[in-house]
Predicted model as a PDB file, atoms N, CA, C, CB and O in Angstrom, pLDDT in the B-factor column:
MODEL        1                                                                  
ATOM      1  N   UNK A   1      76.556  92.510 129.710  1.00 51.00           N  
ATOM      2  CA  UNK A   1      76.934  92.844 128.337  1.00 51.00           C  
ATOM      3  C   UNK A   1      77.594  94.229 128.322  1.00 51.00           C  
ATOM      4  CB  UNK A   1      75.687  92.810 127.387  1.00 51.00           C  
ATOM      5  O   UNK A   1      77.022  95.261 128.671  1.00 51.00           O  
ATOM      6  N   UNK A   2      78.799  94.147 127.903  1.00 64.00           N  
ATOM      7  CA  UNK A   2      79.122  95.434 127.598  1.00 64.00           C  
ATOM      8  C   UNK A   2      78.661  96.969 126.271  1.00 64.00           C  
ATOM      9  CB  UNK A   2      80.277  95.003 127.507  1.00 64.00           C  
ATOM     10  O   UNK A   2      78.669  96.991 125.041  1.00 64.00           O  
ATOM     11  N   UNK A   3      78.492  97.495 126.787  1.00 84.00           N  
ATOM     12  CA  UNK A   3      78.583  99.125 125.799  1.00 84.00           C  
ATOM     13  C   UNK A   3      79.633  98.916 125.075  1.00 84.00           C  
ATOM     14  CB  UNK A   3      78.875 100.730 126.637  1.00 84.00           C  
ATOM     15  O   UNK A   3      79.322  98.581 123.932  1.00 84.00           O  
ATOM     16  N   UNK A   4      80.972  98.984 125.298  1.00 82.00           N  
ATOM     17  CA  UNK A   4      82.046  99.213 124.279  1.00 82.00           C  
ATOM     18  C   UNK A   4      81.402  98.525 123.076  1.00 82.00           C  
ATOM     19  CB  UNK A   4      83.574  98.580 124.695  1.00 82.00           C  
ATOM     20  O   UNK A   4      80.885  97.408 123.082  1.00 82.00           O  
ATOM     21  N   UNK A   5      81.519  99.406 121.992  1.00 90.00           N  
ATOM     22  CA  UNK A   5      81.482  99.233 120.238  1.00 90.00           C  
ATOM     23  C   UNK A   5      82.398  98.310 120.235  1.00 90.00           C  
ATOM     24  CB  UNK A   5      81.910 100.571 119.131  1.00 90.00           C  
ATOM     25  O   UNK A   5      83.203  98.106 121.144  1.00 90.00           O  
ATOM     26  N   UNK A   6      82.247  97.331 118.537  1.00 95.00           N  
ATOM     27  CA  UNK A   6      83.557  96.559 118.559  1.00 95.00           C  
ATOM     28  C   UNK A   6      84.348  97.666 117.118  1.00 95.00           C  
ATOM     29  CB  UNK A   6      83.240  94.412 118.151  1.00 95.00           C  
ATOM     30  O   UNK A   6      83.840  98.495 116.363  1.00 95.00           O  
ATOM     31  N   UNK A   7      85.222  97.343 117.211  1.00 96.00           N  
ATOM     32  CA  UNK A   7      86.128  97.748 116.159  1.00 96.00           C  
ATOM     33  C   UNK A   7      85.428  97.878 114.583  1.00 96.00           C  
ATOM     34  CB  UNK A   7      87.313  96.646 116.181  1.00 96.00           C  
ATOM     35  O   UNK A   7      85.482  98.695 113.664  1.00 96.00           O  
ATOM     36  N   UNK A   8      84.891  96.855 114.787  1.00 96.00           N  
ATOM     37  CA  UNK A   8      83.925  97.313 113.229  1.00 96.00           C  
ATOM     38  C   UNK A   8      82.760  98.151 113.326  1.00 96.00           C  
ATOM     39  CB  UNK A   8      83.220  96.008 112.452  1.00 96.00           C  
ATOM     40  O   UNK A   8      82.401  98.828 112.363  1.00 96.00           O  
ATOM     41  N   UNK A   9      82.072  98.152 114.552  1.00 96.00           N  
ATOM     42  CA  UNK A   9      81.306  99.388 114.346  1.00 96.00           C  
ATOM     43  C   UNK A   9      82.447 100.586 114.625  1.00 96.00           C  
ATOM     44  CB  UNK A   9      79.908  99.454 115.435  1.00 96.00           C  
ATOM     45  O   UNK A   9      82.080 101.492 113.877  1.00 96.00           O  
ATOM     46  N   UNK A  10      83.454 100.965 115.216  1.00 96.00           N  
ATOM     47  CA  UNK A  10      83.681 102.337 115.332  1.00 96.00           C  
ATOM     48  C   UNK A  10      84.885 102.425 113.706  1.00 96.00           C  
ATOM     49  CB  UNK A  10      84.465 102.773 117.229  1.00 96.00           C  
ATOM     50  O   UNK A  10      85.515 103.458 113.482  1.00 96.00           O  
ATOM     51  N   UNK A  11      84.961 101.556 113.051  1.00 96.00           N  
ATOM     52  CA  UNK A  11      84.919 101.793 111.497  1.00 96.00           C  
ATOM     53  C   UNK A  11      83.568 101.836 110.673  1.00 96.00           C  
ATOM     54  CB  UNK A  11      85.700 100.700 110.874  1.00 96.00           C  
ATOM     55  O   UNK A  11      83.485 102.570 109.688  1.00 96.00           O  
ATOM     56  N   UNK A  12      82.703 101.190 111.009  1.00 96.00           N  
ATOM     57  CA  UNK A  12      81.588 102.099 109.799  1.00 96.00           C  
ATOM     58  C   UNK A  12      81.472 102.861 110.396  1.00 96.00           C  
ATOM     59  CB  UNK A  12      80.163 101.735 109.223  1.00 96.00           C  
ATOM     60  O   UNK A  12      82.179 103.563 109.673  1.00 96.00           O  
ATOM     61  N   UNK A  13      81.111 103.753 111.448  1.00 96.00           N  
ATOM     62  CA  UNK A  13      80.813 105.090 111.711  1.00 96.00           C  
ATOM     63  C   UNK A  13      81.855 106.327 111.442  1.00 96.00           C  
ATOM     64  CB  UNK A  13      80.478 105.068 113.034  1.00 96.00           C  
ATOM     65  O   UNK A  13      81.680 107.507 111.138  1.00 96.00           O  
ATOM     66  N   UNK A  14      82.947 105.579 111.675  1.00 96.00           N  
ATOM     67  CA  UNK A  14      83.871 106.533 111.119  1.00 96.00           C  
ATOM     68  C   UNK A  14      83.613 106.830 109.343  1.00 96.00           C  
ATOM     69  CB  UNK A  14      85.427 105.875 111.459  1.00 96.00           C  
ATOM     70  O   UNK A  14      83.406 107.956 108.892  1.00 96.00           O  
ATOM     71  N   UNK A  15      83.651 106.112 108.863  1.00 95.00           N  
ATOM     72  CA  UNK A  15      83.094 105.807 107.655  1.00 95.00           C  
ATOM     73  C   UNK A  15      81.951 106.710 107.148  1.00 95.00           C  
ATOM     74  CB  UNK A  15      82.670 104.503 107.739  1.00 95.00           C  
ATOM     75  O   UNK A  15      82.021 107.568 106.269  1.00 95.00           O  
ATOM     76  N   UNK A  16      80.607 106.244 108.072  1.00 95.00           N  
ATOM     77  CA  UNK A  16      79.449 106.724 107.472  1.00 95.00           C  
ATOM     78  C   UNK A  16      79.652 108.333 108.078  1.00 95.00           C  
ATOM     79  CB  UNK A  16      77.949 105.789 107.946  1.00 95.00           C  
ATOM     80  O   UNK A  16      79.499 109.080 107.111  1.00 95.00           O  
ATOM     81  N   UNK A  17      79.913 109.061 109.206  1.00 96.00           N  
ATOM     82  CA  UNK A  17      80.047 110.034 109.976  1.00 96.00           C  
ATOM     83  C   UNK A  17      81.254 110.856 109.907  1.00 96.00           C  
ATOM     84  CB  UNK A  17      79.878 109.595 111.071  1.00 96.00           C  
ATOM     85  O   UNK A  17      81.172 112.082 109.989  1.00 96.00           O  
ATOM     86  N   UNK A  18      82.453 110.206 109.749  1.00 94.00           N  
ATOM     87  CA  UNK A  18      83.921 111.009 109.731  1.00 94.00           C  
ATOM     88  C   UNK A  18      84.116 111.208 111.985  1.00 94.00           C  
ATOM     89  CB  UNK A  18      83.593 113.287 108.423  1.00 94.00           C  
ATOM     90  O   UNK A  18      85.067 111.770 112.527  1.00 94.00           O  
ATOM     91  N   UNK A  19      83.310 110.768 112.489  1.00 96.00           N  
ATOM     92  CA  UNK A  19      82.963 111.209 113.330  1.00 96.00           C  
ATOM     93  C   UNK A  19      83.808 109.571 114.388  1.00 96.00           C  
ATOM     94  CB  UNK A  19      81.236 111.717 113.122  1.00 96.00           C  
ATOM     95  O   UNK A  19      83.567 108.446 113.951  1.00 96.00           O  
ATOM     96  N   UNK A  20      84.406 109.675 115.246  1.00 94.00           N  
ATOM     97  CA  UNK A  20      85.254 108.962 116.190  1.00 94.00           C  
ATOM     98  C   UNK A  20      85.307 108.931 117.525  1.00 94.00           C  
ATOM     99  CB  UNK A  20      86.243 109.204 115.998  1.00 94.00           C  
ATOM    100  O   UNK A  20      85.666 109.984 118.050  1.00 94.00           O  
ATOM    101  N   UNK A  21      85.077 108.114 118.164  1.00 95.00           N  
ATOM    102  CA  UNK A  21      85.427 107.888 119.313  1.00 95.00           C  
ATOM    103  C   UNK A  21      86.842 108.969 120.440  1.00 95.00           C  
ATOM    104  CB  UNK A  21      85.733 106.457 118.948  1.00 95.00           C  
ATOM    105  O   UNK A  21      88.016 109.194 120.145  1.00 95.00           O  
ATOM    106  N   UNK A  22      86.589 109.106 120.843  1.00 95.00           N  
ATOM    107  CA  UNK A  22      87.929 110.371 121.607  1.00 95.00           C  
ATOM    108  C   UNK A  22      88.783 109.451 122.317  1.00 95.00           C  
ATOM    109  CB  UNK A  22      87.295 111.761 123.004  1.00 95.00           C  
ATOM    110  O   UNK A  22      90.007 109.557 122.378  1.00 95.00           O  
ATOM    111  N   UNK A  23      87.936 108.342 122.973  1.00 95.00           N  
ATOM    112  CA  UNK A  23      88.611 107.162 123.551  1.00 95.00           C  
ATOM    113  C   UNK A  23      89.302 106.035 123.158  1.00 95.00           C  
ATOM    114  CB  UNK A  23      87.971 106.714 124.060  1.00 95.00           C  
ATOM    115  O   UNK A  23      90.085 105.371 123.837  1.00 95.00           O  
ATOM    116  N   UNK A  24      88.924 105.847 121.899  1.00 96.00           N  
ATOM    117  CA  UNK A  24      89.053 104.573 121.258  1.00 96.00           C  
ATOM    118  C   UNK A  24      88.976 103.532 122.067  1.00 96.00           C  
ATOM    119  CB  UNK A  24      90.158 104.444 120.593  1.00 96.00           C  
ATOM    120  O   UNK A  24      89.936 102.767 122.152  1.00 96.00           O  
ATOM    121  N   UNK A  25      87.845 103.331 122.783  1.00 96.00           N  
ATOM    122  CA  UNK A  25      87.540 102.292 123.141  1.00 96.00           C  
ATOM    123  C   UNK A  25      87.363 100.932 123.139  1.00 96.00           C  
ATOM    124  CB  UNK A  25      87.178 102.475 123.211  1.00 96.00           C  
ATOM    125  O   UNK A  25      87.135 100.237 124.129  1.00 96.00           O  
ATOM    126  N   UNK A  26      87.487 100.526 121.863  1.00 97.00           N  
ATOM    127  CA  UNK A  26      87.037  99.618 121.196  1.00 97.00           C  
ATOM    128  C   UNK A  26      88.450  98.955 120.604  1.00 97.00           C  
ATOM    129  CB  UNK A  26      85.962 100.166 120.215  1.00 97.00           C  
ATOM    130  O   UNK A  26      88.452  97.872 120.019  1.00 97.00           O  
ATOM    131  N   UNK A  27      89.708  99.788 120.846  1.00 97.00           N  
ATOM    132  CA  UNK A  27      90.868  99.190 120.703  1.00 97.00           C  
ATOM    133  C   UNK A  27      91.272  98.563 122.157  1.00 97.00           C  
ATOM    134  CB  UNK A  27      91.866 100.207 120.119  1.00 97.00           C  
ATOM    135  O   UNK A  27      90.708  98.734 123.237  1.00 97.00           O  
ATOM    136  N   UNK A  28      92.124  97.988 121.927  1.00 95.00           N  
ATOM    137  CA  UNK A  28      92.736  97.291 123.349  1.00 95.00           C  
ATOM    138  C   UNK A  28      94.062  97.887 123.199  1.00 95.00           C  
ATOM    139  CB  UNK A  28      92.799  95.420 123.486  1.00 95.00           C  
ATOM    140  O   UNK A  28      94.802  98.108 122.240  1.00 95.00           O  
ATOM    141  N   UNK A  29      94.119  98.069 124.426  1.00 96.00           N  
ATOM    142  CA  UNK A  29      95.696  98.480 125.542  1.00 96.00           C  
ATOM    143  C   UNK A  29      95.559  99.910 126.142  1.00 96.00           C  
ATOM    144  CB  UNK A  29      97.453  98.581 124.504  1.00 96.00           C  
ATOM    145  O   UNK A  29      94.493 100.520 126.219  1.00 96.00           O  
ATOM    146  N   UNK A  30      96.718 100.348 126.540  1.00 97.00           N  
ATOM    147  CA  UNK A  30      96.403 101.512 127.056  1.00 97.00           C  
ATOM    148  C   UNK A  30      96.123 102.243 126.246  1.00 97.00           C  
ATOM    149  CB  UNK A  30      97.145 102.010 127.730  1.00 97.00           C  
ATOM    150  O   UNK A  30      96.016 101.709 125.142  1.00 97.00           O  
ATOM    151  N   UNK A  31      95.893 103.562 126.280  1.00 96.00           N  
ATOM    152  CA  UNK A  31      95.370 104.855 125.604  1.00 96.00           C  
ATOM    153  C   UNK A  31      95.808 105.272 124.521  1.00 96.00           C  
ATOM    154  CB  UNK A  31      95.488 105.866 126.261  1.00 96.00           C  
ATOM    155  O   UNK A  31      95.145 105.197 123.487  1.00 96.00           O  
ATOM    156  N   UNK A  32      97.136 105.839 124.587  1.00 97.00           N  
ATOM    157  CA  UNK A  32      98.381 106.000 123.867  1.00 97.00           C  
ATOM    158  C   UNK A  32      97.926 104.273 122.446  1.00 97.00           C  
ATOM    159  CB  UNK A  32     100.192 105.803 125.437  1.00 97.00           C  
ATOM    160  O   UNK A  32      97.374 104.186 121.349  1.00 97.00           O  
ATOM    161  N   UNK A  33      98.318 103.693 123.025  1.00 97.00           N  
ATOM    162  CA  UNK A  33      98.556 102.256 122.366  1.00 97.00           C  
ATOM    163  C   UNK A  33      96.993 102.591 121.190  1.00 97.00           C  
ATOM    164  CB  UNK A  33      98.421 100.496 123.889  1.00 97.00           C  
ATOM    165  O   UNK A  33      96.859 102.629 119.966  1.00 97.00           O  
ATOM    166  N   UNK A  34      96.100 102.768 122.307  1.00 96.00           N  
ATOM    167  CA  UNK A  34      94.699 102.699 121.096  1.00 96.00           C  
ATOM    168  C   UNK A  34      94.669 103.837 120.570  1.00 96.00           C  
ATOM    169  CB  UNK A  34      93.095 102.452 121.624  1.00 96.00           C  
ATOM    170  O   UNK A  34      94.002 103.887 119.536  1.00 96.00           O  
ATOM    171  N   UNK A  35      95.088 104.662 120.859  1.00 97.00           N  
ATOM    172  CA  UNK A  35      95.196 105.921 120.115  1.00 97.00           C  
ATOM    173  C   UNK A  35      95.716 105.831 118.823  1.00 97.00           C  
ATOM    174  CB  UNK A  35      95.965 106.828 120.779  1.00 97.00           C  
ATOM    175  O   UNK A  35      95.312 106.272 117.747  1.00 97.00           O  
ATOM    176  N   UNK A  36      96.996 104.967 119.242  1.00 97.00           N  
ATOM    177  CA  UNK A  36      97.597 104.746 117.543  1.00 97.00           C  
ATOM    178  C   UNK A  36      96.957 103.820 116.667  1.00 97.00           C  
ATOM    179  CB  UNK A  36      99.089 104.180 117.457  1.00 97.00           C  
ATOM    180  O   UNK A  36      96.514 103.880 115.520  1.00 97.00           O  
ATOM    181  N   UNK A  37      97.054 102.817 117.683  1.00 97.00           N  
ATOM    182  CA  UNK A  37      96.007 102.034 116.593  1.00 97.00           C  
ATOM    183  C   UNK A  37      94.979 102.636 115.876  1.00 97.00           C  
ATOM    184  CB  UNK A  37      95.259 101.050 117.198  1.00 97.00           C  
ATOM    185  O   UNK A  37      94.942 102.701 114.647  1.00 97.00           O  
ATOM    186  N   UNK A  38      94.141 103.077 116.647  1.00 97.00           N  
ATOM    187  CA  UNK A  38      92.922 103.622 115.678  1.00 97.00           C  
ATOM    188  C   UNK A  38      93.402 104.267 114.573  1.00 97.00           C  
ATOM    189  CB  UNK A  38      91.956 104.638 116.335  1.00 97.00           C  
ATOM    190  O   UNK A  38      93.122 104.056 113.393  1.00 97.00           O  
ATOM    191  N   UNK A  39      94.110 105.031 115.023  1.00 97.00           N  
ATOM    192  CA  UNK A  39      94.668 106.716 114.017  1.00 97.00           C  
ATOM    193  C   UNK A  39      95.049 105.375 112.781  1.00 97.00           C  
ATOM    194  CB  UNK A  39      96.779 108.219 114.924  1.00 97.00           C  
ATOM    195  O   UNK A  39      94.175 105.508 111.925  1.00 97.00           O  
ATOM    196  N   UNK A  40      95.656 104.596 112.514  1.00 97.00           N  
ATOM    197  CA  UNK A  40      96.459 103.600 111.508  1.00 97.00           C  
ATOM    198  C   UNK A  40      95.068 103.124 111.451  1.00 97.00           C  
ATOM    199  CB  UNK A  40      97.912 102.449 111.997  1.00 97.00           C  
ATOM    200  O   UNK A  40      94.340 104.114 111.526  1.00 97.00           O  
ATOM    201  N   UNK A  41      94.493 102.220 111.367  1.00 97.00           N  
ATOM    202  CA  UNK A  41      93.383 101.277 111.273  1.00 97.00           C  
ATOM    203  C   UNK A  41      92.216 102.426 110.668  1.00 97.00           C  
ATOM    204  CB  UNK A  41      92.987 100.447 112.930  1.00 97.00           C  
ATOM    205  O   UNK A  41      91.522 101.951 109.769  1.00 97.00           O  
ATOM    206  N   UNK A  42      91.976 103.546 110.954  1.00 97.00           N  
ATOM    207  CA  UNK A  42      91.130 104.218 110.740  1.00 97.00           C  
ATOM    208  C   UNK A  42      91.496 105.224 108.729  1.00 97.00           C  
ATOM    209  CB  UNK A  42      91.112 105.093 112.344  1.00 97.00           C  
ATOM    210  O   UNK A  42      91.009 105.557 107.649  1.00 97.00           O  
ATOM    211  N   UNK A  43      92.478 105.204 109.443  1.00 97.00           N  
ATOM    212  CA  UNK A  43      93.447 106.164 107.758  1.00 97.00           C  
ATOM    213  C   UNK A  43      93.555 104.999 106.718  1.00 97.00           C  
ATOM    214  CB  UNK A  43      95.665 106.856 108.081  1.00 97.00           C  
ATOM    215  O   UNK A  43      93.179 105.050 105.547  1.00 97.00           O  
ATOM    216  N   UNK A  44      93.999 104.188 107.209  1.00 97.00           N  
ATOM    217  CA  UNK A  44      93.937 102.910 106.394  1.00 97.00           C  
ATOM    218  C   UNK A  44      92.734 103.153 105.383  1.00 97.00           C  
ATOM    219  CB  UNK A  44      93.683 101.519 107.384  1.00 97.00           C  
ATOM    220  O   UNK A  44      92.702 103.549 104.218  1.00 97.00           O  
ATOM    221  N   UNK A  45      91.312 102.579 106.704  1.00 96.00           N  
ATOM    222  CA  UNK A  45      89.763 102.195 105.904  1.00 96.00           C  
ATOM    223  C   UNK A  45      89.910 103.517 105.188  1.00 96.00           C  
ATOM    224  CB  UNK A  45      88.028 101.976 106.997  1.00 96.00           C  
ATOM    225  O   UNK A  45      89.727 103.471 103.972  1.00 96.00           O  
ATOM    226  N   UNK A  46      90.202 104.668 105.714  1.00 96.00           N  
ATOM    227  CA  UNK A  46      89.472 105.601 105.062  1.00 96.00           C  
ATOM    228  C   UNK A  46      90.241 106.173 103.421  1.00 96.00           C  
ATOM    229  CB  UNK A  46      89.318 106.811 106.241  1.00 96.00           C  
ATOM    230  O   UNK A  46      89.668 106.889 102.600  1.00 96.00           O  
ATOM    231  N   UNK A  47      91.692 105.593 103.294  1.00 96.00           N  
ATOM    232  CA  UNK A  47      91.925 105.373 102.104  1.00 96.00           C  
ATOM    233  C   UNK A  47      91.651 104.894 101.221  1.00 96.00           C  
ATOM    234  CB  UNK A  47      92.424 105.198 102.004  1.00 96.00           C  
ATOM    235  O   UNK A  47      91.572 105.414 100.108  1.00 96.00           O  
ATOM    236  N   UNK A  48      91.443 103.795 101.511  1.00 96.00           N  
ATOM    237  CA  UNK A  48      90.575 102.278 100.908  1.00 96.00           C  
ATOM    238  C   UNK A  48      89.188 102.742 100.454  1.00 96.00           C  
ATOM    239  CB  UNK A  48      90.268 100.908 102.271  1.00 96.00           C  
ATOM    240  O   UNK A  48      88.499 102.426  99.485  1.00 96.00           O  
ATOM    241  N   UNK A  49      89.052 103.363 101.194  1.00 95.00           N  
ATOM    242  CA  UNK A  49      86.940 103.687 101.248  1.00 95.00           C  
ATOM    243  C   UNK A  49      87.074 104.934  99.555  1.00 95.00           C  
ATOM    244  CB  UNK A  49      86.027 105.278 103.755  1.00 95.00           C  
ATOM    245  O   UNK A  49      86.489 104.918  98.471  1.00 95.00           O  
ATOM    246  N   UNK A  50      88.170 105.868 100.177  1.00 95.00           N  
ATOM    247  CA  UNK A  50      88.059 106.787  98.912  1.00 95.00           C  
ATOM    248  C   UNK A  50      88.725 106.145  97.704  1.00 95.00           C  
ATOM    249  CB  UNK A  50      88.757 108.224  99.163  1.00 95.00           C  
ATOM    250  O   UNK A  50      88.090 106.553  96.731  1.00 95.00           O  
ATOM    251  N   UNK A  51      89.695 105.341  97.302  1.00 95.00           N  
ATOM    252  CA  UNK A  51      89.936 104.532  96.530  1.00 95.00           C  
ATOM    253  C   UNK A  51      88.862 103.807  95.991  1.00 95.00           C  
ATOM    254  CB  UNK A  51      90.725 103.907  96.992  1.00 95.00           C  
ATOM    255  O   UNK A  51      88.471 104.082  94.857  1.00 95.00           O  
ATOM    256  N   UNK A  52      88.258 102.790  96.742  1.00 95.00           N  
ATOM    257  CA  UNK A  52      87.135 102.293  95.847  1.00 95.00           C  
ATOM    258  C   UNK A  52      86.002 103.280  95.692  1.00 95.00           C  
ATOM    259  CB  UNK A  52      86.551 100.988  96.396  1.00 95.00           C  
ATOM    260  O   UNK A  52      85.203 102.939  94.820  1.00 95.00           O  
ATOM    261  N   UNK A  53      85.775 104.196  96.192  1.00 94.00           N  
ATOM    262  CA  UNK A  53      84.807 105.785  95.627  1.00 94.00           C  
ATOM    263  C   UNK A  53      85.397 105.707  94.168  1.00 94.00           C  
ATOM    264  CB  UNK A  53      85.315 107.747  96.597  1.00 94.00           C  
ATOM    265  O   UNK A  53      84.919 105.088  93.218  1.00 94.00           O  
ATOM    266  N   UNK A  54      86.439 106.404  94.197  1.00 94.00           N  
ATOM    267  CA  UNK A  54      87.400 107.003  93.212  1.00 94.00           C  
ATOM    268  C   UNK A  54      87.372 106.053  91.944  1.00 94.00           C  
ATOM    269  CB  UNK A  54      88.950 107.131  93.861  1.00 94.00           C  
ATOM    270  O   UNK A  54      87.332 106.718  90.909  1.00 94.00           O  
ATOM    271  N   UNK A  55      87.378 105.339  91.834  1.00 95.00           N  
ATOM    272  CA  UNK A  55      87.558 104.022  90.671  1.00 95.00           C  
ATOM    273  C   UNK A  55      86.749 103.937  89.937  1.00 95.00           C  
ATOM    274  CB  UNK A  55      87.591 102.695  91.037  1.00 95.00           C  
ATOM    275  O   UNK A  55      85.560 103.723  90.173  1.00 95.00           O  
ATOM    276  N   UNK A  56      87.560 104.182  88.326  1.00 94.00           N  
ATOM    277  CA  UNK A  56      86.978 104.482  87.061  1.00 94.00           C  
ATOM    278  C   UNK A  56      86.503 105.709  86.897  1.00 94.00           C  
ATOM    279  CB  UNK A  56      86.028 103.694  86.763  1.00 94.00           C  
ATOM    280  O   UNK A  56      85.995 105.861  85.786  1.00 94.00           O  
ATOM    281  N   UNK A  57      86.466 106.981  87.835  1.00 92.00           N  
ATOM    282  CA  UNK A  57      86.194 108.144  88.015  1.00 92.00           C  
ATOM    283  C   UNK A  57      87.658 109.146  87.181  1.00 92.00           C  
ATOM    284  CB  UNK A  57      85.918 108.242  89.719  1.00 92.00           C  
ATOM    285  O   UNK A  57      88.883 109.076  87.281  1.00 92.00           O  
ATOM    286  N   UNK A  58      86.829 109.907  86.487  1.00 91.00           N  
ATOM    287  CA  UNK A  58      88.243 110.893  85.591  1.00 91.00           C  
ATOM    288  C   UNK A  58      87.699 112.359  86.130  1.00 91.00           C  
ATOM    289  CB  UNK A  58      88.266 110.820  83.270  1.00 91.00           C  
ATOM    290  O   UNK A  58      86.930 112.623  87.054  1.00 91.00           O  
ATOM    291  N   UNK A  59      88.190 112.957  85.470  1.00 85.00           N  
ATOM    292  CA  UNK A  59      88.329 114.560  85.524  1.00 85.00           C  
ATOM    293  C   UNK A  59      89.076 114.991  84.228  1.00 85.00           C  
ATOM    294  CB  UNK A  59      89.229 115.108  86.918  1.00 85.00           C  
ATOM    295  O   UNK A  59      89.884 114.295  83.614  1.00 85.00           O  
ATOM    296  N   UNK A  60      88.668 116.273  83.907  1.00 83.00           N  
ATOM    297  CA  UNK A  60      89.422 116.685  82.740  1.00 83.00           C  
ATOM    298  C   UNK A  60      90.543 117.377  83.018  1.00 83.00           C  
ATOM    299  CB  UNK A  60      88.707 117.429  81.892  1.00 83.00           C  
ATOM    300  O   UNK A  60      90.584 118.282  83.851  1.00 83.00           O  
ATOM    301  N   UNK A  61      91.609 116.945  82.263  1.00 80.00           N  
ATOM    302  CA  UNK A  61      92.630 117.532  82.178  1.00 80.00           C  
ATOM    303  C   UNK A  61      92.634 118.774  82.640  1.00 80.00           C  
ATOM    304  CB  UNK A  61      92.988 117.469  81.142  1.00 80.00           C  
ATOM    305  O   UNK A  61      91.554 119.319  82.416  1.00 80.00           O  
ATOM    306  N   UNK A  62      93.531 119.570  83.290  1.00 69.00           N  
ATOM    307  CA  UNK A  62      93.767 121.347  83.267  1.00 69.00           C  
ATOM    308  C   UNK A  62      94.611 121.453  81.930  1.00 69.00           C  
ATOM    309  CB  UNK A  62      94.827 122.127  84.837  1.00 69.00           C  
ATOM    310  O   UNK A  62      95.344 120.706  81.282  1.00 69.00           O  
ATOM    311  N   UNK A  63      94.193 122.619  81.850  1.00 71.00           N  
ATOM    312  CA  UNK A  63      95.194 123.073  80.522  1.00 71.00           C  
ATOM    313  C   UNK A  63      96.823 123.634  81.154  1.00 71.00           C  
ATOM    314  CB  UNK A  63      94.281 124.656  79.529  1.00 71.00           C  
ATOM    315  O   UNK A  63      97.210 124.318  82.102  1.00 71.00           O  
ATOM    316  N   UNK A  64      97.382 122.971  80.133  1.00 71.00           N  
ATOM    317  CA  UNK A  64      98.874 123.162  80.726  1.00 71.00           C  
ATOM    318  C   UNK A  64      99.098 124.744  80.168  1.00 71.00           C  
ATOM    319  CB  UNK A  64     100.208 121.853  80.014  1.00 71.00           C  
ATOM    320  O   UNK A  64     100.216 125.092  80.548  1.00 71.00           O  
ATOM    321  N   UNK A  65      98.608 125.553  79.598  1.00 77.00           N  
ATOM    322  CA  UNK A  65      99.204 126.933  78.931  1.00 77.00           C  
ATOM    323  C   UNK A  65      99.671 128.048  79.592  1.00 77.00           C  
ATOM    324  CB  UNK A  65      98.324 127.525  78.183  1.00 77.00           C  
ATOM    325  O   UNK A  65     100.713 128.654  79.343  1.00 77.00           O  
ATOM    326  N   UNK A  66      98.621 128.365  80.693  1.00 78.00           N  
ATOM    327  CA  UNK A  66      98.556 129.379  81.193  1.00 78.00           C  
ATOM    328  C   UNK A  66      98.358 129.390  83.376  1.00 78.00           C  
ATOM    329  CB  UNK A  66      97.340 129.924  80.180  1.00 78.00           C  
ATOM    330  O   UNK A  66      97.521 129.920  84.107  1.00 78.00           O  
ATOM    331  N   UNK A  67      99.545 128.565  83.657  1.00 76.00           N  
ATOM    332  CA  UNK A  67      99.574 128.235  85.018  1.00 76.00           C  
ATOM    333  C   UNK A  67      98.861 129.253  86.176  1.00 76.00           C  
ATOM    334  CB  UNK A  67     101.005 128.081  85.284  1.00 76.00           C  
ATOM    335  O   UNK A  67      97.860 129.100  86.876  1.00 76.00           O  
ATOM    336  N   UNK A  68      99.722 130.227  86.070  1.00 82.00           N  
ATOM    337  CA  UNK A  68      99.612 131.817  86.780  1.00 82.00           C  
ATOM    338  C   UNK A  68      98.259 131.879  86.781  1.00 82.00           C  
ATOM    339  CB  UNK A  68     100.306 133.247  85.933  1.00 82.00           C  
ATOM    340  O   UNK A  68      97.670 131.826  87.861  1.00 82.00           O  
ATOM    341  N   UNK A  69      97.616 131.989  85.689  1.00 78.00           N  
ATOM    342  CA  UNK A  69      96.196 131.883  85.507  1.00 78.00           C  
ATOM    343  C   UNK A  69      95.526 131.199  86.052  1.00 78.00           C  
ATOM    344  CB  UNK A  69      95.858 131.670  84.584  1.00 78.00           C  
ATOM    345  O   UNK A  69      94.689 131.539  86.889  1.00 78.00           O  
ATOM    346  N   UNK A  70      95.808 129.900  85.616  1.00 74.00           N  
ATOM    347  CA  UNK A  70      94.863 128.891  86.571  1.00 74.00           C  
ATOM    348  C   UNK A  70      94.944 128.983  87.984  1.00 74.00           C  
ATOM    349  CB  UNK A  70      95.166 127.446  86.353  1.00 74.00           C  
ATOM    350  O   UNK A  70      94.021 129.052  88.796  1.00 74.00           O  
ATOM    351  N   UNK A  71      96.141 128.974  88.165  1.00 79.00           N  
ATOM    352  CA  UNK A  71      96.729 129.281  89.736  1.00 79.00           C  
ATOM    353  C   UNK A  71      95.835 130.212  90.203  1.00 79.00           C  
ATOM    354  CB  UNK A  71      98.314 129.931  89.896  1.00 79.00           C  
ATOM    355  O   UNK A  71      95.517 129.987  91.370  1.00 79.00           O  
ATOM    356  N   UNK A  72      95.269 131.260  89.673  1.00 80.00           N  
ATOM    357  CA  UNK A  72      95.260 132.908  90.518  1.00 80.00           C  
ATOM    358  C   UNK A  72      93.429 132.466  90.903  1.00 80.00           C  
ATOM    359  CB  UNK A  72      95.658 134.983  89.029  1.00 80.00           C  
ATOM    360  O   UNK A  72      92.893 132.584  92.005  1.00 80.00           O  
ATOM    361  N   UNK A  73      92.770 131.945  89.592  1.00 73.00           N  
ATOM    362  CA  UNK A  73      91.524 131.311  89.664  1.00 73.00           C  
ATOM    363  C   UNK A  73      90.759 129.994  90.644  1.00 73.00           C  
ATOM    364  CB  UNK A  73      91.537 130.983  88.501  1.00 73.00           C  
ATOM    365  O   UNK A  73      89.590 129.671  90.437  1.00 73.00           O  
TER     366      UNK A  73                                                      
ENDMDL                                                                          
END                                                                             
């Protein structure tokens, strides 16, 4: 039996941890190749993940009057 994680565990951990594999192991091909993959597959979930966070969530307006101000604060 192999050690290598599958692809869905080294997405929930990325997930639950922010925390990744250096190898990406758990992708197939050479290095380079899983490297990208992950980096895409990983930005992806982790858009998705803060998107459905984010949903139905507001914030109040800034006041448009006094920029410089807000800016300096």
């Amino acid at each position: 039996m192999s050690n290598v994680p599958s692809i869905a565990d080294e997405v929930e951990r990325y997930i639950r941890t922010g925390e990744t594999d250096p190898h990406h192991a758990a992708w197939p091909g050479e290095f380079m190749e899983r490297a990208h993959r992950a980096h895409e597959e990983l930005r992806g979930v982790l858009v998705r993940e803060v998107r459905r966070r984010a949903e139905g969530l507001a914030h109040e307006s800034l006041p448009h009057d006094d920029v410089v101000a807000i800016t300096r604060c």
